[in-house]
C-alpha positions as CSV (number, residue, x, y, z in Angstrom):
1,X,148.1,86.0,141.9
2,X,148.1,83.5,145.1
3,X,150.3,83.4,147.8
4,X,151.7,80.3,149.1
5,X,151.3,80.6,153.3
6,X,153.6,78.9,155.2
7,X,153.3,77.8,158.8
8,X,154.9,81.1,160.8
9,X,152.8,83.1,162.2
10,X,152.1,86.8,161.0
11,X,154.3,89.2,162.9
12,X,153.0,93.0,163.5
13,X,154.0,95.0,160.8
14,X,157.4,97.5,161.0
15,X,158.7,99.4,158.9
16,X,162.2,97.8,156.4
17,X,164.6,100.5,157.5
18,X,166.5,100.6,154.1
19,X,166.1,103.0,151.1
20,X,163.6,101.5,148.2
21,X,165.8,99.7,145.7
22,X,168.5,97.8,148.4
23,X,169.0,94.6,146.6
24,X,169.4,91.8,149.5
25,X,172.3,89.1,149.6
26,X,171.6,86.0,147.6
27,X,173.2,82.7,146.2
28,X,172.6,81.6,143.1
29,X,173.7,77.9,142.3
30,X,174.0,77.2,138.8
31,X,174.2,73.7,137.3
32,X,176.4,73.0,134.1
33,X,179.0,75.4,132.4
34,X,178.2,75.0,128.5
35,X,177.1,78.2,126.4
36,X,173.8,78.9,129.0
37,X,176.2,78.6,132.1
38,X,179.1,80.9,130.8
39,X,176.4,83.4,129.2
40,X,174.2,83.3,132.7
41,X,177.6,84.4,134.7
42,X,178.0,87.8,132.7
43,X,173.9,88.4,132.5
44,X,174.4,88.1,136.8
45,X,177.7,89.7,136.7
46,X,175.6,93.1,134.6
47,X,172.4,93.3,136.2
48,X,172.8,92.3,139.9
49,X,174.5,93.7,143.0
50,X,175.2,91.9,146.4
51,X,175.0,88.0,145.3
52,X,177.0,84.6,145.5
53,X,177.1,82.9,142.4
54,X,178.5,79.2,141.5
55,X,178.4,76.6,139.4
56,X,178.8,73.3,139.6
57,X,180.0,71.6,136.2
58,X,180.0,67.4,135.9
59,X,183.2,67.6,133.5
60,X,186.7,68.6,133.7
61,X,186.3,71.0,131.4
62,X,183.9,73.6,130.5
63,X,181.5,74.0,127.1
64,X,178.9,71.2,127.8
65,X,177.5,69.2,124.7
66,X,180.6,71.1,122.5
67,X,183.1,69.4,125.2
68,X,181.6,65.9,125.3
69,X,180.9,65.8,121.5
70,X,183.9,64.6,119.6
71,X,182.9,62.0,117.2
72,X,184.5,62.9,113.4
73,X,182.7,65.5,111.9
74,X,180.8,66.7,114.7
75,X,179.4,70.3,113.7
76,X,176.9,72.8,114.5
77,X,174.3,72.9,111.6
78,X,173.9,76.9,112.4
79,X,175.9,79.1,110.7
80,X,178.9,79.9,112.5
81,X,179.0,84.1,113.0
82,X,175.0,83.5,114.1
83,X,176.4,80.3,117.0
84,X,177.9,82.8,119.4
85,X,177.2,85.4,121.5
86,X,176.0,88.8,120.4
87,X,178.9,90.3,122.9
88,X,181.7,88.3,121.9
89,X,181.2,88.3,117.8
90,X,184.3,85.5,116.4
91,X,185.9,87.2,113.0
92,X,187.9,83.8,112.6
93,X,185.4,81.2,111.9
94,X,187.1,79.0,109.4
95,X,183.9,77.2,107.8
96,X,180.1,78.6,107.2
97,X,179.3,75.7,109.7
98,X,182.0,75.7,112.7
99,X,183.5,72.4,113.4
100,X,183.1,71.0,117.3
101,X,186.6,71.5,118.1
102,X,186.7,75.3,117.2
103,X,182.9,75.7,119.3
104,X,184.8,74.2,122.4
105,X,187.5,76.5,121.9
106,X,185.6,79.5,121.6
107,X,183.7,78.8,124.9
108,X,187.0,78.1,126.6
109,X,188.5,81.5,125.6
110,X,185.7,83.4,126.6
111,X,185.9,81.3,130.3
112,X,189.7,82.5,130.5
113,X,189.4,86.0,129.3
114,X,186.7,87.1,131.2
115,X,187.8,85.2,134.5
116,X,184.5,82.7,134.9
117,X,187.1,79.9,136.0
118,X,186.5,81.1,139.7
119,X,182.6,81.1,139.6
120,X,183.0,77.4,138.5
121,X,183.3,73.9,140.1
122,X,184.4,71.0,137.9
123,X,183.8,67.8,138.4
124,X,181.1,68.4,140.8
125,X,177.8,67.4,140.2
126,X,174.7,68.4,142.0
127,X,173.2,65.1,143.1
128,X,170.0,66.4,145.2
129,X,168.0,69.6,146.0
130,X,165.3,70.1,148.8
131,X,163.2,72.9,149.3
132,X,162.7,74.2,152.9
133,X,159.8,76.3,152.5
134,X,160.3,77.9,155.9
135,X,163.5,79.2,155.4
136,X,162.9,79.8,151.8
137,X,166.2,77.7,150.9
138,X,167.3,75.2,148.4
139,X,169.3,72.4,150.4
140,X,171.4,70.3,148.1
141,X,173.9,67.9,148.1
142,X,176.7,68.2,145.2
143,X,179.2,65.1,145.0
144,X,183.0,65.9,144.1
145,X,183.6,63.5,141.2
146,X,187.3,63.2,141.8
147,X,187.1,62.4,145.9
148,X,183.4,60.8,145.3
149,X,183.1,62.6,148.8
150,X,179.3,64.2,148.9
151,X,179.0,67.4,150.9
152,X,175.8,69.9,151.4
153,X,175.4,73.7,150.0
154,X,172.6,75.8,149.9
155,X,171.0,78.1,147.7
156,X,168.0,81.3,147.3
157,X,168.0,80.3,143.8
158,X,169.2,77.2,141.6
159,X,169.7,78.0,137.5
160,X,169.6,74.5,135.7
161,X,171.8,74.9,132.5
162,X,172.4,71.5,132.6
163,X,171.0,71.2,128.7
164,X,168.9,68.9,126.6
165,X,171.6,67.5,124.3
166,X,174.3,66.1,126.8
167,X,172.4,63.3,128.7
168,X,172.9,60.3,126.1
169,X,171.7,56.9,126.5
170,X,172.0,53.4,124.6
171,X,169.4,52.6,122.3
172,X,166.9,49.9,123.9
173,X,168.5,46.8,122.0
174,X,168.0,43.7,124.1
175,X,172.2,42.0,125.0
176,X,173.6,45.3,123.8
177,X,176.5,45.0,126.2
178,X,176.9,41.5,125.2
179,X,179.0,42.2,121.9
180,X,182.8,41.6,122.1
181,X,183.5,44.3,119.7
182,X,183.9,47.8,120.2
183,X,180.6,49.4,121.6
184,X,181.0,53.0,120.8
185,X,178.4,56.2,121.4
186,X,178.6,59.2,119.2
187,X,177.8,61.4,122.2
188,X,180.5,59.6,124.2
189,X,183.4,59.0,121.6
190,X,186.9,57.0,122.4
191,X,189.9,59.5,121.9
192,X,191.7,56.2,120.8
193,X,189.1,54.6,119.0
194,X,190.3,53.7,115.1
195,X,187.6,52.4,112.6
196,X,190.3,52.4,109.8
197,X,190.0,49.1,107.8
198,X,186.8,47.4,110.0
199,X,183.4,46.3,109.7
200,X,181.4,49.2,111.1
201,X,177.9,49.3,112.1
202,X,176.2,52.6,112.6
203,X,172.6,52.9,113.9
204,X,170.1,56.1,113.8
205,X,170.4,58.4,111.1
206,X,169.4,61.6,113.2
207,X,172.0,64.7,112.8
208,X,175.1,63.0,114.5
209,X,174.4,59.8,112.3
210,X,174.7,61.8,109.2
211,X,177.6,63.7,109.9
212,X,179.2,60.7,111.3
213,X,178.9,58.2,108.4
214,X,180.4,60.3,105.6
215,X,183.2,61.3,107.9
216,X,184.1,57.6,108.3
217,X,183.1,56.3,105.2
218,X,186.0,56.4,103.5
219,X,188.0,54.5,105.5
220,X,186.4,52.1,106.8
221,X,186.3,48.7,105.3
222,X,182.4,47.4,105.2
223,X,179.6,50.3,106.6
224,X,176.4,48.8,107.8
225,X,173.8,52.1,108.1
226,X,170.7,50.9,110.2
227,X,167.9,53.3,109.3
228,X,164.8,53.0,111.4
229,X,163.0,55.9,110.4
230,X,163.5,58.3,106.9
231,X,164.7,61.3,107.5
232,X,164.7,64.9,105.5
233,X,168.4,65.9,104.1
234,X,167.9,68.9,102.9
235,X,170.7,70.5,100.4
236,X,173.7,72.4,101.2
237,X,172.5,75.5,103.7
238,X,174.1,77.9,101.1
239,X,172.2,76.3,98.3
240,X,169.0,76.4,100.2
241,X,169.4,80.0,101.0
242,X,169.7,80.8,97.2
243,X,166.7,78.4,96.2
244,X,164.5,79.7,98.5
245,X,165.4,83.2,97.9
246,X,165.5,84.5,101.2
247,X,167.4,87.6,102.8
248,X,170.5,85.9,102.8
249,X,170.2,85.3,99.0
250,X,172.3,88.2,97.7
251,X,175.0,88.5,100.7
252,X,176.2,85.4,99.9
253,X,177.6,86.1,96.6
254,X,179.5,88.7,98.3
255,X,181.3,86.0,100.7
256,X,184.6,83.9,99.1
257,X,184.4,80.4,100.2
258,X,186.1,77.3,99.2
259,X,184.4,74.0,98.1
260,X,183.9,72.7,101.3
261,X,182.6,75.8,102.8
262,X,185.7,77.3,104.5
263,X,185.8,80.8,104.5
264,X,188.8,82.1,102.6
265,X,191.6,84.1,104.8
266,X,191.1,87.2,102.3
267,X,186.9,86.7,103.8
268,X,188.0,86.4,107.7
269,X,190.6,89.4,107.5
270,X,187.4,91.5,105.5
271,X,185.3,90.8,108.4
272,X,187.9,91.7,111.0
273,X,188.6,95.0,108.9
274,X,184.8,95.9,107.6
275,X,182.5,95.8,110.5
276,X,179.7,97.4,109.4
277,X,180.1,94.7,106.8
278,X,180.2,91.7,109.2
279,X,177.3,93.1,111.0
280,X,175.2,93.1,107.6
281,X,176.1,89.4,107.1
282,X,175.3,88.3,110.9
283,X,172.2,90.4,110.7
284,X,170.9,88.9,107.5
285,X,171.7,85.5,107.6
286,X,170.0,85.8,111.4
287,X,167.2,87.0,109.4
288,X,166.7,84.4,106.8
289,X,167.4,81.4,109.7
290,X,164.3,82.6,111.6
291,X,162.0,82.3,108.7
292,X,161.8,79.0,109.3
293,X,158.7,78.6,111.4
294,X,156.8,79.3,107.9
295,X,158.4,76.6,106.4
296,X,157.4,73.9,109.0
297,X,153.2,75.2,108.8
298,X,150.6,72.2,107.7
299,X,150.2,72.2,104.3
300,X,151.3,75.9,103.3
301,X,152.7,76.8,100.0
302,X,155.9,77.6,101.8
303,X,156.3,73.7,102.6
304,X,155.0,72.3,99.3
305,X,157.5,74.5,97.6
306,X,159.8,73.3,100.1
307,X,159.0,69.3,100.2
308,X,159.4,69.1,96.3
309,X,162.9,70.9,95.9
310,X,163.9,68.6,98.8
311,X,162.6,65.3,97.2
312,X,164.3,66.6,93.9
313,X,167.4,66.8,95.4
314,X,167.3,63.6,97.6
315,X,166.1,61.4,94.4
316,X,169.0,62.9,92.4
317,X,171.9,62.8,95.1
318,X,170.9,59.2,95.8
319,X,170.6,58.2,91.8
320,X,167.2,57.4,91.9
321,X,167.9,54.1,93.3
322,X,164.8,52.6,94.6
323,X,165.1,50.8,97.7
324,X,167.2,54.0,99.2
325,X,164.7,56.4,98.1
326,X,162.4,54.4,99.9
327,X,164.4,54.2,102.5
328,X,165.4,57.7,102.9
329,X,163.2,59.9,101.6
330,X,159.8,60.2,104.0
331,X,156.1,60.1,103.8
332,X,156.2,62.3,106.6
333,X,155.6,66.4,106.5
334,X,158.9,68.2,105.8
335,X,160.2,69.1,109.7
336,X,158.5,66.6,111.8
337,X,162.0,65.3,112.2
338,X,164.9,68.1,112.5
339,X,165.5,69.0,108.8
340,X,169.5,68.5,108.7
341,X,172.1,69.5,106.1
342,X,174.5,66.1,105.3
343,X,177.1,67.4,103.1
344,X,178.3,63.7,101.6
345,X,176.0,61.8,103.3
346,X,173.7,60.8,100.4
347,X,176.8,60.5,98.0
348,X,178.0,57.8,100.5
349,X,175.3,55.7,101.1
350,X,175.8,54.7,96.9
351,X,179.3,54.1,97.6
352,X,180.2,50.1,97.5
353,X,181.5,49.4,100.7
354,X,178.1,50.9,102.3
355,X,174.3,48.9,102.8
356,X,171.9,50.2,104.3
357,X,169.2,47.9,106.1
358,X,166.1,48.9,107.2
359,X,165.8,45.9,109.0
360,X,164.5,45.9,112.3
361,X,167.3,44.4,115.2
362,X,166.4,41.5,116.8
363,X,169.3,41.7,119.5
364,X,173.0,42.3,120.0
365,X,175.0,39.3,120.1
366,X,178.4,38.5,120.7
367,X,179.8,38.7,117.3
368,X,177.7,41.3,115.9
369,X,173.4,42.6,115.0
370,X,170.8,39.7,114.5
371,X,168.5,41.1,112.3
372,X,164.4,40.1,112.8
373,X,165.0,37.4,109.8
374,X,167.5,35.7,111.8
375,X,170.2,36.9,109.5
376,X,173.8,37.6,111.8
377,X,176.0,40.3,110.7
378,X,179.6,39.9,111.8
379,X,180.8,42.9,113.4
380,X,184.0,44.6,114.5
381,X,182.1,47.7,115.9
382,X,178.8,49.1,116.3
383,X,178.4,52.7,116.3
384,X,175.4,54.2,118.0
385,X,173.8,57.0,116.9
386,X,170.9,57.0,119.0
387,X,170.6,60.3,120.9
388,X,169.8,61.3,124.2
389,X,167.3,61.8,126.9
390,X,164.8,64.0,126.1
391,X,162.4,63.1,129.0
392,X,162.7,66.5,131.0
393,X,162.9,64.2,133.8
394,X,165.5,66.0,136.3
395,X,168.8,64.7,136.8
396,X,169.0,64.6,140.4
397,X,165.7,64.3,142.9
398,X,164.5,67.7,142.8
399,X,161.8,68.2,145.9
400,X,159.8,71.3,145.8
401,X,156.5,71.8,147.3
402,X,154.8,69.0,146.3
403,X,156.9,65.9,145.9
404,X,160.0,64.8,143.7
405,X,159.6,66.4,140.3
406,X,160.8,63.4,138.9
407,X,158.2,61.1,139.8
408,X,156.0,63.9,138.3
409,X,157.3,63.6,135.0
410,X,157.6,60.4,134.5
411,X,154.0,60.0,135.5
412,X,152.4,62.9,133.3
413,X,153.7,65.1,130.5
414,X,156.4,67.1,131.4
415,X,154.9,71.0,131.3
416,X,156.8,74.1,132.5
417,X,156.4,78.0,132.4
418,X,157.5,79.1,128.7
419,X,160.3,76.4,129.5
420,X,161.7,78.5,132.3
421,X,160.0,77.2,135.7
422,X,158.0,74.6,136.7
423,X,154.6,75.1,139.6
424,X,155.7,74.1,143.0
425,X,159.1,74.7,142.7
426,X,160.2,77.4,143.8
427,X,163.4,79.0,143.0
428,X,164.3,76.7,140.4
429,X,164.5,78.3,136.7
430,X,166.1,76.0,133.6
431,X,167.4,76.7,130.6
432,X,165.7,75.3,127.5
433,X,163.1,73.2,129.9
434,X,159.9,71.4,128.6
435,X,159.1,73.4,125.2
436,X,161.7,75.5,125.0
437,X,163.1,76.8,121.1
438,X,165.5,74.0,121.0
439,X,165.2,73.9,117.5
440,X,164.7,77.4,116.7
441,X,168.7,78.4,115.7
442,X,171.4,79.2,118.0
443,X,171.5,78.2,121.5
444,X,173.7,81.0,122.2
445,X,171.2,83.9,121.4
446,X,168.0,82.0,123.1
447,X,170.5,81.6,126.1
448,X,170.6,85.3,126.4
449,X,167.1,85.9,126.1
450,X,166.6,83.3,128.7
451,X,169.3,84.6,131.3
452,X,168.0,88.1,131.1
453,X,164.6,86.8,132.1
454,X,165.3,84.1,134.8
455,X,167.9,87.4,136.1
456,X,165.1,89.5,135.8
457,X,163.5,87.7,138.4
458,X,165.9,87.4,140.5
459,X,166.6,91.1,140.5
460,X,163.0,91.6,141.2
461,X,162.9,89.0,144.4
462,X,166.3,90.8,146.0
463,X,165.0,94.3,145.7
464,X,161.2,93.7,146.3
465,X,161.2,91.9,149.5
466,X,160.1,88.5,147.6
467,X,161.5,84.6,149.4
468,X,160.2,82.7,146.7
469,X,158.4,82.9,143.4
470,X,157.3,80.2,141.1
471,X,154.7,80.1,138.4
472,X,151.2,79.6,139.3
473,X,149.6,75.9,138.7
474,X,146.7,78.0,136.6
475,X,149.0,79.8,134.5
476,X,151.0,76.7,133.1
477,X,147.7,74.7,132.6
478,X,146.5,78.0,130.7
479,X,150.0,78.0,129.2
480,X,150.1,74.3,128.5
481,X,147.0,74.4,126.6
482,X,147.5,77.2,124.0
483,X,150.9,74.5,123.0
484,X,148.6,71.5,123.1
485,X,146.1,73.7,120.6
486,X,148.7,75.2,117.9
487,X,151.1,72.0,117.6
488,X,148.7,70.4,115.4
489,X,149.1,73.3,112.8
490,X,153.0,72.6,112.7
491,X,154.8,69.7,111.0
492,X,156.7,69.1,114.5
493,X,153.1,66.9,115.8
494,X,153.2,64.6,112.4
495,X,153.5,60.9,112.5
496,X,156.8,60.3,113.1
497,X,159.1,58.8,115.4
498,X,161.4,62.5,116.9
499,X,162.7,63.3,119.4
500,X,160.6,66.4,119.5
501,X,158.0,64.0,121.0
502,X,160.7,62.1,123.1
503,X,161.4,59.3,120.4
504,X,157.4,58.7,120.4
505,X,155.6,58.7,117.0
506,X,152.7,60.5,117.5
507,X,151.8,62.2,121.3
508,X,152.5,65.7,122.4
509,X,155.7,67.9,121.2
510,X,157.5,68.4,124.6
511,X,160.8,69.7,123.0
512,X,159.8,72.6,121.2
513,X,158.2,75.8,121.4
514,X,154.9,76.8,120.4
515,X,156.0,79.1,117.6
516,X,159.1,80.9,115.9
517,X,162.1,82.5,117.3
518,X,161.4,85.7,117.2
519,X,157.6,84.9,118.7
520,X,159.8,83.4,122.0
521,X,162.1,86.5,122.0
522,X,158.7,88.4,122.1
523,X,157.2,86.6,124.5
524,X,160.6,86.9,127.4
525,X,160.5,90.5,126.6
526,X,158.2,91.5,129.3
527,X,157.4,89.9,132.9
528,X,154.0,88.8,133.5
529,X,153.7,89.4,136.8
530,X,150.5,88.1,137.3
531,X,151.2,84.7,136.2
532,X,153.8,84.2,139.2
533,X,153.1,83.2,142.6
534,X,155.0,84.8,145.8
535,X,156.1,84.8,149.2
536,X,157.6,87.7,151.3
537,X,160.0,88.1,154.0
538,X,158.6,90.5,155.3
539,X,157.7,89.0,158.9
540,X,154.5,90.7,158.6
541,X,153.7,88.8,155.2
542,X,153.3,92.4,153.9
543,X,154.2,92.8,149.7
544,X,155.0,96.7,149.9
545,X,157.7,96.1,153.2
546,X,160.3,96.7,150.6
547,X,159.6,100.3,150.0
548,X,161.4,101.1,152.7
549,X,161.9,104.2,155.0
550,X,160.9,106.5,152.2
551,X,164.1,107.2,149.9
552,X,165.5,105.3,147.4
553,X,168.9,104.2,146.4
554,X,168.6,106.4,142.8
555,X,168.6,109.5,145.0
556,X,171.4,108.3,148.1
557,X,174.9,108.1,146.8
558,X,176.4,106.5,144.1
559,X,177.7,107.9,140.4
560,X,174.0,107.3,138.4
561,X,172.1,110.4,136.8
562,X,169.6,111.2,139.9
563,X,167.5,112.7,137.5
564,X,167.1,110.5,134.7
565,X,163.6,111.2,134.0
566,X,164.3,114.2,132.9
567,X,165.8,112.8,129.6
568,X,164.1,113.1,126.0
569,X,163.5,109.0,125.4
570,X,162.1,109.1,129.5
571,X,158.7,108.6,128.0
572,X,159.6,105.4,126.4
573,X,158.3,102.0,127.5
């Protein structure tokens, strides 16, 4: 372990006259208030004493990706009673996949009834941070978005929950902005915006694409589908899970749903009334989502088996037309894209007023998409369903100890600390950073993990006399290299364009972690100490200054058992 040494001199050493165990007074400055944001407010609000905690939220409302994603059918492709929180379980999900909508609502209940709305600042936006290394402080500067008036703060600690999924972009079309029609983003949708009845184009056929175009489909008058890239669709999640004959393969005959999935109110009032019944079905659908690491391994039987039910079912849902097989159905390994379920999607692109063109786009003009052949198509909208901004690539210039980390990432793969921290920057821990599980299941469970961690090291700075840790430069090289070593085994580093490899074909996985969900659960289980570097306030530079004048707060005061190690499971680790 190394110790960063800044310029004040060593004082002579004294003694901390407080008990072992005083936690000191911090302020924590969170960024963003979707499902990390709210979950990172009750980890603080059940593991740490004496703190300041805020957060500053860009929207006018809280829930993040689930409050700016409103195009028509906009879902989560998790099951629903597995996207939520382990402490606030949801009896009333309505459909086996929830809708936006109802995922937005949920997070806005849980803000309400557990009284976050005071920890959190909308429509404020953290617009700079600066590390003073002296004072072991996080200067920032935070614009309010209604005033546009910029004012400073300060922080010990900054939590990032800003996300991964929320920072879209157009797609790199040259005029884009010169069409007269109606420019629309999925990840930015028009409440007032009506296709009904007009020539729609929709480009990228990634997991809003697909839920988009069947939504719309029907009622729109011509559907242009611009496909740049096949993609895997696999079948209906319930199907799957009976196919493949995981652990979720019996309790779903046990479950009444409808034919699109909705759960029938006889099922919802079961689950409210039965929980050791509900908590079978969370536990074992959980189960049979994180199997599917296996499924994504280089040429294992797991993914043969896998590829051919797939092509099986995307030949027959698409009628064995030619040029849409070809155009859908990839050379690529099963999963180096994010395998998506697309209930109608298939069954529309057959239907007569939809064409798909896999055509590459020349430019946007004013009336509409010139194709590479020259050929204009007359539009009165273009939909774009192109994604977002997966560079890692901070938000805001974020300064630590050596330089902007933005410059650093845009000038060298973005690496981090099992997604968590960065080297050099002190203070600063993200949620779902540079290979984090992204596209390992619910965000709501990782975010747990990942709050108890990041709060674990807080904990440990406030009650062990620590002004600043941050991982060591060695351990994220050592770190960086055991990723750069297993992707090859996985179908995430195949050779195809994904936004695992920030919309690259081939080059390193950024996005994703270096194994399954339960390895990253495993691996945040315990703090590796050694991989950290620290500073100390105590004047003296000394590490042990925080034991104190020889007691410790477990033995002065207070209503906790003063002799816990007395008790039978004491010996347990």
């Amino acid at each position: 372990m190394g110790e960063f040494i800044s310029s004040e001199l060593t004082a002579p050493y004294t003694i901390r006259e407080e008990p072992l165990g005083t936690a000191k007074h911090v302020r924590i400055v969170g960024i963003g208030a979707g499902a990390s944001g709210i979950n990172m407010i009750r980890t603080l609000r059940r593991n740490l004493t004496n703190y300041e905690h805020v957060i500053y939220e860009k929207n006018e409302k809280v829930g993040g990706t689930w409050f700016e994603n409103r195009y028509p059918g906009c879902r989560c492709d998790v099951p629903s009673h597995n996207y939520q929180f382990s402490w606030r379980p949801n009896h009333e999900w309505t459909n086996f996949f929830a809708p936006a909508p109802e995922i937005e609502q949920y997070l806005t209940r849980i803000v309400e009834e557990e009284h976050m709305k005071d920890t959190i600042k909308i429509r404020h936006k953290v617009v700079g941070a600066w590390w003073d290394e002296d004072r072991g402080i996080w200067d920032l500067n935070v614009q309010n978005l209604e005033t546009g008036e910029e004012f400073r703060d300060e922080a010990n600690f900054i939590v990032d929950a800003s996300g991964i999924l929320n920072n879209w972009k157009w797609p790199s079309i040259p005029n884009i902005k010169s069409f007269r029609g109606e420019l629309v983003h999925t990840a930015n949708w028009p409440k007032d915006f009506d296709y009904t009845n007009k020539t729609v184009a929709v480009i990228g056929n990634g997991s809003s694409g697909i839920q988009l175009l069947p939504t719309i489909q029907p009622d729109v008058k011509k559907l242009y589908h611009f496909v740049r890239t096949p993609t895997w669709v696999i079948p209906p999640r319930l199907v799957s899970m009976k196919v493949m004959g995981g652990p979720a393969k019996d309790i779903i005959g046990e479950i009444e749903l409808d034919e699109k999935e909705n759960f029938t109110q006889r099922q919802i009032e079961k689950f409210k009334a039965d929980p050791a019944f509900y908590r079978k079905f969370i536990k074992t659908i959980e189960q049979d989502s994180n199997g599917t690491f296996a499924l994504i391994q280089n040429n294992s039987p797991m993914q043969a088996f896998a590829t051919s039910k797939v092509v099986q079912y995307m030949t027959a849902t698409l009628g064995g037309d030619e040029k849409l097989c070809k155009a859908l159905i990839p050379q690529f390994p099963l999963g180096c894209r994010r395998i998506t379920p697309a209930p109608g999607y298939l069954e529309a692109l057959r239907s007569s007023n939809t064409e798909v063109i896999t055509e590459g786009i020349a430019e946007i003009v004013p009336e509409g998409i010139r194709l590479e052949s020259g050929e204009i198509i007359k539009l009165d909208a273009i939909i774009c369903a192109t994604g977002f901004d997966n560079s890692f690539t901070p938000r805001f210039p974020l300064v630590g100890r050596h330089g902007n980390v933005q410059d650093a990432f845009k000038n060298d793969t973005p690496k981090s600390y099992m997604s968590c921290a960065f080297p050099g920057v002190p203070n600063y821990f993200t949620f779902l950073g540079p290979n984090g599980p992204i596209g390992h299941g619910s965000v709501f469970t990782l975010s747990e993990h990942i709050a108890r961690y990041i709060t674990r090291l807080i904990l440990k700075c406030q009650t062990e006399g620590i002004r600043s840790v941050s991982p060591s430069a060695a351990a994220v090289a050592d770190y960086s290299e055991h990723i750069a070593a297993l992707m090859p085994r996985t179908a995430w580093s195949g050779s195809c364009k994904s936004w695992f490899k920030n919309g690259a074909r081939d080059g390193p996985v950024t996005a994703l972690h270096p194994g399954s969900r339960v390895h990253f659960f495993h691996m945040l289980e315990r703090l590796r100490g050694e991989d950290w570097e620290y500073t100390y306030d105590s004047p003296a530079r000394n590490r042990f200054w925080y034991l104190g004048n020889g007691f410790s707060q477990r033995e002065l005061g207070g209503e906790g058992d003063r002799t816990w190690y007395l008790e039978e499971d004491a010996d347990r680790l």
